[in-house]
PQR file of N, CA, C, O and H, with PARSE charges and radii, in Angstrom:
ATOM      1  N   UNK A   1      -5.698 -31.444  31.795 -0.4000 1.5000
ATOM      2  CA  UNK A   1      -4.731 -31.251  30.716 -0.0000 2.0000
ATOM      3  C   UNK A   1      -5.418 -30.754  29.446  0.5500 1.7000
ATOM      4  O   UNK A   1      -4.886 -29.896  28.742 -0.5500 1.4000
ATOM      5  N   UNK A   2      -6.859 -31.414  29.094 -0.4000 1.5000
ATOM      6  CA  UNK A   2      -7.331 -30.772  28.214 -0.0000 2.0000
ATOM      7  C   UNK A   2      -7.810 -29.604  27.790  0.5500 1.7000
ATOM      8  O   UNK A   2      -7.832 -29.092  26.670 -0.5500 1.4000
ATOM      9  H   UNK A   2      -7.291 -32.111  29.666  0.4000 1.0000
ATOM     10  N   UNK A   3      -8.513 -28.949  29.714 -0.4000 1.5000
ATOM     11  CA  UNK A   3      -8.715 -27.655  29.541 -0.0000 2.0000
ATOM     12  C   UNK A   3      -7.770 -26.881  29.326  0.5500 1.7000
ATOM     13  O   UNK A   3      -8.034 -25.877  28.664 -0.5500 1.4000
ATOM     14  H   UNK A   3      -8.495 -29.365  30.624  0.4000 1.0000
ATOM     15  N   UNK A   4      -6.391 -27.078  29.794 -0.4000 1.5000
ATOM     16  CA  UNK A   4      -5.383 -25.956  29.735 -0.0000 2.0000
ATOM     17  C   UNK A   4      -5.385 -25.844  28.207  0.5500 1.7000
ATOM     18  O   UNK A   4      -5.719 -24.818  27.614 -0.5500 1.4000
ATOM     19  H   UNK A   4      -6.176 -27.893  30.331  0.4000 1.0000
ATOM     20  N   UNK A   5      -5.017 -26.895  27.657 -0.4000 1.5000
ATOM     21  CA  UNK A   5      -4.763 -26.477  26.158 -0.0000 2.0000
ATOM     22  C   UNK A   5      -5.933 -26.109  25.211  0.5500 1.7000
ATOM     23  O   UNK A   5      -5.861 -26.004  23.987 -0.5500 1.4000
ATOM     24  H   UNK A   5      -4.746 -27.728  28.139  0.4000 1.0000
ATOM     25  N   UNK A   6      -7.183 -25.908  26.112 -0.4000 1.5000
ATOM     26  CA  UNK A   6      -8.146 -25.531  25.106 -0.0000 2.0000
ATOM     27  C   UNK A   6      -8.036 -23.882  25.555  0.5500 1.7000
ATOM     28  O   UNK A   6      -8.228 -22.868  24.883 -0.5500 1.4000
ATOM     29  H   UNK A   6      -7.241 -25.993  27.107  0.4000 1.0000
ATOM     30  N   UNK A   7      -7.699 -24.038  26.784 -0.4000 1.5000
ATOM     31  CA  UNK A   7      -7.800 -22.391  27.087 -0.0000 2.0000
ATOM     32  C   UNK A   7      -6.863 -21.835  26.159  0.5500 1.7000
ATOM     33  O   UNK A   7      -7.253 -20.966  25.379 -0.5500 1.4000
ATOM     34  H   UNK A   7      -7.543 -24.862  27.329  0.4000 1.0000
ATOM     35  N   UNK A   8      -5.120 -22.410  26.142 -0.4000 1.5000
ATOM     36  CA  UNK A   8      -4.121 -21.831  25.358 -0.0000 2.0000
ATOM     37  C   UNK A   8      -4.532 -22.006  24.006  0.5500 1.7000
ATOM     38  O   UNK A   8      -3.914 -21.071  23.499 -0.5500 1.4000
ATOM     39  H   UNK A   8      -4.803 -23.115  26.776  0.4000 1.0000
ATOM     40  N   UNK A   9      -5.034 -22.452  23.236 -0.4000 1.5000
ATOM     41  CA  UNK A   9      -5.559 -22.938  22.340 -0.0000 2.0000
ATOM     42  C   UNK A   9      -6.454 -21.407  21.929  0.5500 1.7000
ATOM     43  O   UNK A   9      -5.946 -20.675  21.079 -0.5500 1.4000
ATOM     44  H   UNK A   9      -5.536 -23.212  23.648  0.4000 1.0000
ATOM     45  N   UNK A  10      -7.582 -21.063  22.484 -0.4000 1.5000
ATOM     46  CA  UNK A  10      -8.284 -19.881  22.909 -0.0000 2.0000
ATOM     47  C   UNK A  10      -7.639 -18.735  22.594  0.5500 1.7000
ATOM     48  O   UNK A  10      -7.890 -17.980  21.654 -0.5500 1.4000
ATOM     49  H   UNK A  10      -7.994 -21.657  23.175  0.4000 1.0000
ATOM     50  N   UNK A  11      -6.587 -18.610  23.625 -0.4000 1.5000
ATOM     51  CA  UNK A  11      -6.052 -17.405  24.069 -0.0000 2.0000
ATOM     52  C   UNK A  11      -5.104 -17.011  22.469  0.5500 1.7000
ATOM     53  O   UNK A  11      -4.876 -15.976  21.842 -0.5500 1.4000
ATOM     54  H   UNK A  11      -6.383 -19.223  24.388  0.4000 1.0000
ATOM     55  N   UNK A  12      -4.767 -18.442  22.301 -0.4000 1.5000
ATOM     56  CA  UNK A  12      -3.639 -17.869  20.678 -0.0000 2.0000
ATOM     57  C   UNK A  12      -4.862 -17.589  19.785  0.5500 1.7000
ATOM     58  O   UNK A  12      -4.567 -16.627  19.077 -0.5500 1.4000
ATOM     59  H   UNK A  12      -4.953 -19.282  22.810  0.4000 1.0000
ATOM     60  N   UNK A  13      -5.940 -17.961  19.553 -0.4000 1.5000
ATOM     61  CA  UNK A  13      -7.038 -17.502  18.310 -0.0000 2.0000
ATOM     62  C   UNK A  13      -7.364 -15.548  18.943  0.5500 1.7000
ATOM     63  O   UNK A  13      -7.570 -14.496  18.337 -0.5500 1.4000
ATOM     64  H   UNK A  13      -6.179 -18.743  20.128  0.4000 1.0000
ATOM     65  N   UNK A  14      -7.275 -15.844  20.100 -0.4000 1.5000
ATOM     66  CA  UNK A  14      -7.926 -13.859  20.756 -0.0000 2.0000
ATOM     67  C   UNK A  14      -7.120 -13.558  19.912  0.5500 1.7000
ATOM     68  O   UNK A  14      -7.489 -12.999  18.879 -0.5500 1.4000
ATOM     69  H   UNK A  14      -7.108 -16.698  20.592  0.4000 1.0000
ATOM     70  N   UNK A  15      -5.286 -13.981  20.252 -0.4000 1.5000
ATOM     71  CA  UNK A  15      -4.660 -13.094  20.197 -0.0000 2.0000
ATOM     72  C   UNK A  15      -4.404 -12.494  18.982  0.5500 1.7000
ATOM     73  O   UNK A  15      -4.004 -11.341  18.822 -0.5500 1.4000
ATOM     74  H   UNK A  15      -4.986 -14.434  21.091  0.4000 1.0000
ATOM     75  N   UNK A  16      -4.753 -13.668  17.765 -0.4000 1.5000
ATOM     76  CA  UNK A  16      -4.530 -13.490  15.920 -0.0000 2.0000
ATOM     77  C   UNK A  16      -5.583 -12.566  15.767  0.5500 1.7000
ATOM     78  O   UNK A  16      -5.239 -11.476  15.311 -0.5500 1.4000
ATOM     79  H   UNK A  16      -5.078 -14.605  17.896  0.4000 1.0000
ATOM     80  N   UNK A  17      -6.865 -12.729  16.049 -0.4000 1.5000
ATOM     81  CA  UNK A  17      -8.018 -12.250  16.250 -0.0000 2.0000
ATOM     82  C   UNK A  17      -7.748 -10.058  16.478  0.5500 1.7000
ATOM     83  O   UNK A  17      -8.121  -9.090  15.817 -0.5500 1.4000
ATOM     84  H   UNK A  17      -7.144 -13.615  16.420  0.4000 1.0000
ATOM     85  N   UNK A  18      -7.061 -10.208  17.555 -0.4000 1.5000
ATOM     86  CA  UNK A  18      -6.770  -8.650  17.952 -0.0000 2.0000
ATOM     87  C   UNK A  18      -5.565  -8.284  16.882  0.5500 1.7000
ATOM     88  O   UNK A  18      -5.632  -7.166  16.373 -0.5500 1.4000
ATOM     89  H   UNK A  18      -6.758 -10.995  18.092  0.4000 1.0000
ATOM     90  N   UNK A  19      -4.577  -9.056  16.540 -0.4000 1.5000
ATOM     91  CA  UNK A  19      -2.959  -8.920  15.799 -0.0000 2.0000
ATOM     92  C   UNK A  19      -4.043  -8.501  14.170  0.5500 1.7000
ATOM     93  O   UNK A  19      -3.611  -7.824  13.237 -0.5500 1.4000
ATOM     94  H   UNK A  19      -4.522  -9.965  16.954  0.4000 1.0000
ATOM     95  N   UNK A  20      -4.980  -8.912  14.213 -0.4000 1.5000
ATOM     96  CA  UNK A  20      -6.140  -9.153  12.438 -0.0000 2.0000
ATOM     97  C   UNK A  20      -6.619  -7.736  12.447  0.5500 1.7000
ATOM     98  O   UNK A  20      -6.634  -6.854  11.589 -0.5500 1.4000
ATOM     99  H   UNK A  20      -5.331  -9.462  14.971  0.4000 1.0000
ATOM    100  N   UNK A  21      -7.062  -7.812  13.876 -0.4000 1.5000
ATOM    101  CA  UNK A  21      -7.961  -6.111  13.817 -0.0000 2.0000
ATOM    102  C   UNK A  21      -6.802  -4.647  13.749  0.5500 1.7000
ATOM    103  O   UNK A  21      -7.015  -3.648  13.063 -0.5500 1.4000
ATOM    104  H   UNK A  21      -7.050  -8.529  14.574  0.4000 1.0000
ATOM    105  N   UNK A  22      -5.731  -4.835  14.535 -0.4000 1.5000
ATOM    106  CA  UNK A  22      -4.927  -4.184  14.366 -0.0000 2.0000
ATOM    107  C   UNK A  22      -4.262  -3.643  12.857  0.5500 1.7000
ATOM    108  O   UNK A  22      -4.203  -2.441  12.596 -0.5500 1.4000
ATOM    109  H   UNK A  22      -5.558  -5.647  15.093  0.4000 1.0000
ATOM    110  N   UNK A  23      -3.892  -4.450  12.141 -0.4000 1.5000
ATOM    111  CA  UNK A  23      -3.368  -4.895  11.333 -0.0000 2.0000
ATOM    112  C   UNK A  23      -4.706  -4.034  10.409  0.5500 1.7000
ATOM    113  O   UNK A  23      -4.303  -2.930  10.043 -0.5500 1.4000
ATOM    114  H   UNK A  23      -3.939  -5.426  12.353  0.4000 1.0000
ATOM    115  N   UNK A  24      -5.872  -4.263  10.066 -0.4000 1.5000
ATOM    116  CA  UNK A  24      -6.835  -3.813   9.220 -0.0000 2.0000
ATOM    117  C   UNK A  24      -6.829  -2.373   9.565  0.5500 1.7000
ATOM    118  O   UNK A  24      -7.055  -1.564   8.665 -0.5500 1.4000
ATOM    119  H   UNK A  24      -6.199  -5.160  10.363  0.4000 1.0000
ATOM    120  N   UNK A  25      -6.566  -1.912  10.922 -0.4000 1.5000
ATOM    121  CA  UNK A  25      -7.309  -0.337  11.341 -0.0000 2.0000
ATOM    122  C   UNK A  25      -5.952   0.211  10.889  0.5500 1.7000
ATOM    123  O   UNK A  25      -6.083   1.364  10.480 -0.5500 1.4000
ATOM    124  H   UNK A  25      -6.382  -2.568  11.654  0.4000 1.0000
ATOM    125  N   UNK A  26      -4.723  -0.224  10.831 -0.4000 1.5000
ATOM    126  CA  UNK A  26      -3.757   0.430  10.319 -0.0000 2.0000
ATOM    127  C   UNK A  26      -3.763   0.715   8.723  0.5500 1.7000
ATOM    128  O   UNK A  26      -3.502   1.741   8.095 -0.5500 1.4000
ATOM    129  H   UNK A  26      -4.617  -1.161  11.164  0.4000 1.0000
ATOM    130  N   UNK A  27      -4.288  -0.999   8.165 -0.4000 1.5000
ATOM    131  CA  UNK A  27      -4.807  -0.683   6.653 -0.0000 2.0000
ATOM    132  C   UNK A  27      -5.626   0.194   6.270  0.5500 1.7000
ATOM    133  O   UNK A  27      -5.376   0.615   5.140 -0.5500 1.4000
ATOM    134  H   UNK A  27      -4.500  -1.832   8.675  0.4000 1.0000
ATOM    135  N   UNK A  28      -6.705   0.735   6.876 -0.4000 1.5000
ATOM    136  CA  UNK A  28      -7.471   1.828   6.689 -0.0000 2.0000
ATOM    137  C   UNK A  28      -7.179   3.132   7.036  0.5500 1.7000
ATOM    138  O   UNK A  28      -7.583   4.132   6.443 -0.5500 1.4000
ATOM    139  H   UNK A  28      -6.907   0.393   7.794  0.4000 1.0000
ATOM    140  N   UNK A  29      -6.364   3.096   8.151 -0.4000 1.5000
ATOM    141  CA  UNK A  29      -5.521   4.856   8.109 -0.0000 2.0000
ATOM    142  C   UNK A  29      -4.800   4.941   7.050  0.5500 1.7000
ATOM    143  O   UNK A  29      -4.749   5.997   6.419 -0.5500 1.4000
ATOM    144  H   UNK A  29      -6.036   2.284   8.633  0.4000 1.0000
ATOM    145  N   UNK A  30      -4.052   3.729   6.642 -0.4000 1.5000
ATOM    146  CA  UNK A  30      -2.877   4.114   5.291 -0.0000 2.0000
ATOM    147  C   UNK A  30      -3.781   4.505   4.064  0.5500 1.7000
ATOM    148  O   UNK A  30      -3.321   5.221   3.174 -0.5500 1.4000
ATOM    149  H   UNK A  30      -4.093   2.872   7.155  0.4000 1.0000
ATOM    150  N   UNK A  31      -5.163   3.996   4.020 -0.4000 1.5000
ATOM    151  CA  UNK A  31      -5.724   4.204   2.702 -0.0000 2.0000
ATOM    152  C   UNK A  31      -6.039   6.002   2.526  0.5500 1.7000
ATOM    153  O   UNK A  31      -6.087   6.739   1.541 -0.5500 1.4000
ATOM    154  H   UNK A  31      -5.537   3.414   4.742  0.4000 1.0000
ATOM    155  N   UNK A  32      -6.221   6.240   4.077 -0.4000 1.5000
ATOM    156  CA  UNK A  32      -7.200   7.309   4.235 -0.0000 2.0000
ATOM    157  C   UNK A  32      -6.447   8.812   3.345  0.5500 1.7000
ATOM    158  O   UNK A  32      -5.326   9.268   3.569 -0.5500 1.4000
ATOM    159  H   UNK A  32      -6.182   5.642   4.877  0.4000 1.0000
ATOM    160  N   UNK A  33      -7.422   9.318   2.363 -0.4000 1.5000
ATOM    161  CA  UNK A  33      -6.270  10.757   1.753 -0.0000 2.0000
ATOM    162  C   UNK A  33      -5.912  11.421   2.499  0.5500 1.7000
ATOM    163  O   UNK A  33      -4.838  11.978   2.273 -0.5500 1.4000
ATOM    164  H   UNK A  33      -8.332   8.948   2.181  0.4000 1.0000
ATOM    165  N   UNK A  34      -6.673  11.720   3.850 -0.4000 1.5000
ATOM    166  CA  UNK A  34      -6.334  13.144   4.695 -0.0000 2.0000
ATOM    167  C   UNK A  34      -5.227  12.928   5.747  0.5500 1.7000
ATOM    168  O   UNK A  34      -5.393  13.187   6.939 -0.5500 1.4000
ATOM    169  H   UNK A  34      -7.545  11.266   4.033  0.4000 1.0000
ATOM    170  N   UNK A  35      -3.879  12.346   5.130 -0.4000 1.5000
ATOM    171  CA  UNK A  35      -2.894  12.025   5.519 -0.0000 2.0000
ATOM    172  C   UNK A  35      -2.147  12.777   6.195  0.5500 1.7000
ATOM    173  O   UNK A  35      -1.190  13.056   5.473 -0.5500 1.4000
ATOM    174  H   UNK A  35      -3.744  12.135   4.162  0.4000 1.0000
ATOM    175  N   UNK A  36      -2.009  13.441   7.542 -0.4000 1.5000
ATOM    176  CA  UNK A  36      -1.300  14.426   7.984 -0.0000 2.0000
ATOM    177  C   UNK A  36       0.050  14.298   8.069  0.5500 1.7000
ATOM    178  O   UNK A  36       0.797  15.264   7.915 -0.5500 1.4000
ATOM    179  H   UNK A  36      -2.786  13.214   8.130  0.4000 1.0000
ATOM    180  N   UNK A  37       0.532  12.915   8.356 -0.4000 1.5000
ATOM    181  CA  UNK A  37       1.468  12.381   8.944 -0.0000 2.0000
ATOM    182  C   UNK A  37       2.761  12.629   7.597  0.5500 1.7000
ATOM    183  O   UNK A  37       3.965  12.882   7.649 -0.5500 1.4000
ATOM    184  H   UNK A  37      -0.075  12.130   8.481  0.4000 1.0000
ATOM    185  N   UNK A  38       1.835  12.415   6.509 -0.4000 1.5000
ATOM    186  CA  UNK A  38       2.936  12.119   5.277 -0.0000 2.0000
ATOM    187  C   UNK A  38       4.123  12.606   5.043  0.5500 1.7000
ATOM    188  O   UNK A  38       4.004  13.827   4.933 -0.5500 1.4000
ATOM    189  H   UNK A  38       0.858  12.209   6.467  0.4000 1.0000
ATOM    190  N   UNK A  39       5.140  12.300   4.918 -0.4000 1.5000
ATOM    191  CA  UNK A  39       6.266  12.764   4.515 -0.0000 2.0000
ATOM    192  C   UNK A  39       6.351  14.249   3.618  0.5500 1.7000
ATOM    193  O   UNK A  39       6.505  15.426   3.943 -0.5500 1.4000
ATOM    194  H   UNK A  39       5.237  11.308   5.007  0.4000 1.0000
ATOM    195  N   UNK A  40       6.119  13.350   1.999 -0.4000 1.5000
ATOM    196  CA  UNK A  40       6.278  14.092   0.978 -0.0000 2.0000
ATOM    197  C   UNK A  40       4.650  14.018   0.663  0.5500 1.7000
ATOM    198  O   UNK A  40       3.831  13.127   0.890 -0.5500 1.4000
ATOM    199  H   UNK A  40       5.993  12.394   1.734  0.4000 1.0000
ATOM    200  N   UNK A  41       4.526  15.289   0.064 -0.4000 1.5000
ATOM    201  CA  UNK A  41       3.162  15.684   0.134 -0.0000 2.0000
ATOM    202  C   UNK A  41       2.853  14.947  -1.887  0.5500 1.7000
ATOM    203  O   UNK A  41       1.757  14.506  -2.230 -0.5500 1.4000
ATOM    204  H   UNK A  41       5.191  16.013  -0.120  0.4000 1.0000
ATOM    205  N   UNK A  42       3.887  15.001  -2.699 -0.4000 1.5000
ATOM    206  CA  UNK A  42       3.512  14.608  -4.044 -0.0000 2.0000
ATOM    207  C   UNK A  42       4.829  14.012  -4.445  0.5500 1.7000
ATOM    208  O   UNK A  42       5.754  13.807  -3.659 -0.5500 1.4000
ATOM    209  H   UNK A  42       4.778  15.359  -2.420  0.4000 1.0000
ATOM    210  N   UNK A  43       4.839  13.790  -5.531 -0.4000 1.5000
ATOM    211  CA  UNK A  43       5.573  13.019  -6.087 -0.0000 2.0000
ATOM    212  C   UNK A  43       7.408  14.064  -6.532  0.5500 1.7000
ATOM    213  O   UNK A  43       8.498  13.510  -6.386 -0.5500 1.4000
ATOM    214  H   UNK A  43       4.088  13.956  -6.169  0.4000 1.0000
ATOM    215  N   UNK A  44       7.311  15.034  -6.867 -0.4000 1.5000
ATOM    216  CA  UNK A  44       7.951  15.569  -6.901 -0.0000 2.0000
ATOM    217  C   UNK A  44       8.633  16.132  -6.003  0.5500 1.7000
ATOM    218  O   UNK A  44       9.795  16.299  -6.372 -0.5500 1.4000
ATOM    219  H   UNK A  44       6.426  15.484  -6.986  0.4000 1.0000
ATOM    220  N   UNK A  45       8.392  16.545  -4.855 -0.4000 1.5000
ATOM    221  CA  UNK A  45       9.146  16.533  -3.676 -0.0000 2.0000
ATOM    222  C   UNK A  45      10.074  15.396  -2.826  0.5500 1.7000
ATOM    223  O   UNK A  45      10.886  15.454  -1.903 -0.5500 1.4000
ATOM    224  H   UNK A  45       7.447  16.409  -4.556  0.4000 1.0000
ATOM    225  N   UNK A  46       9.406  14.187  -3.782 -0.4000 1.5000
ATOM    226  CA  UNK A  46      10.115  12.805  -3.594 -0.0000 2.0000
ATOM    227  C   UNK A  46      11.332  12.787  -4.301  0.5500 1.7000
ATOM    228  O   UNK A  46      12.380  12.505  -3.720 -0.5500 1.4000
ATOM    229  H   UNK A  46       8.746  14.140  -4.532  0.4000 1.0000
ATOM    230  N   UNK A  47      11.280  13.159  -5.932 -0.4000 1.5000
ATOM    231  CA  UNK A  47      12.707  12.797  -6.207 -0.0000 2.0000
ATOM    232  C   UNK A  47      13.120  14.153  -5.492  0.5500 1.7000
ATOM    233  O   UNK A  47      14.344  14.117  -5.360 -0.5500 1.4000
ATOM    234  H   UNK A  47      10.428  13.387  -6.404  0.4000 1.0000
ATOM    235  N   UNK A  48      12.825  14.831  -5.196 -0.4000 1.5000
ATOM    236  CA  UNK A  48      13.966  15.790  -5.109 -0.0000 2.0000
ATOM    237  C   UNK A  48      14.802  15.619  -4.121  0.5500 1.7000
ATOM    238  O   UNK A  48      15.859  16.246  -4.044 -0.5500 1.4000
ATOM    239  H   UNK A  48      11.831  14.861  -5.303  0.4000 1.0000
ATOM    240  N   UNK A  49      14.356  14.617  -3.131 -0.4000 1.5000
ATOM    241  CA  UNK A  49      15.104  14.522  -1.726 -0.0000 2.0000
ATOM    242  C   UNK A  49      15.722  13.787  -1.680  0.5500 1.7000
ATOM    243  O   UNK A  49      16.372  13.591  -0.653 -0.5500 1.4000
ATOM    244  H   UNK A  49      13.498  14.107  -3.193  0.4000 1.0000
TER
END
C-alpha cells in the first residue's frame, strides 16, 4: 500500500515537473522578438482592427 502511493505520489511530481517545463518553453517562445506567428505586427494595426 505504501509503495503504490509512493509511486502515485512520484508520478504526480513527473507530471508538475513536465506541466513546469512546458509551461517555461512556451514562456520563452512568447518572449522571443522573431515572432512569426503574430497577429498584428505593431500597435497600430491593432486599433485599426
Amino acid at each position: 500500500m505504501i509503495k503504490a502511493f509512493k509511486r502515485l505520489l512520484a508520478l504526480f511530481g513527473i507530471t508538475l515537473v513536465a506541466f513546469g517545463a512546458l509551461k517555461s518553453l512556451f514562456n520563452w517562445i512568447a518572449r522571443s522578438e522573431n515572432d512569426e506567428y503574430e497577429v498584428w505586427s505593431d500597435d497600430e494595426q491593432r486599433e485599426d482592427a
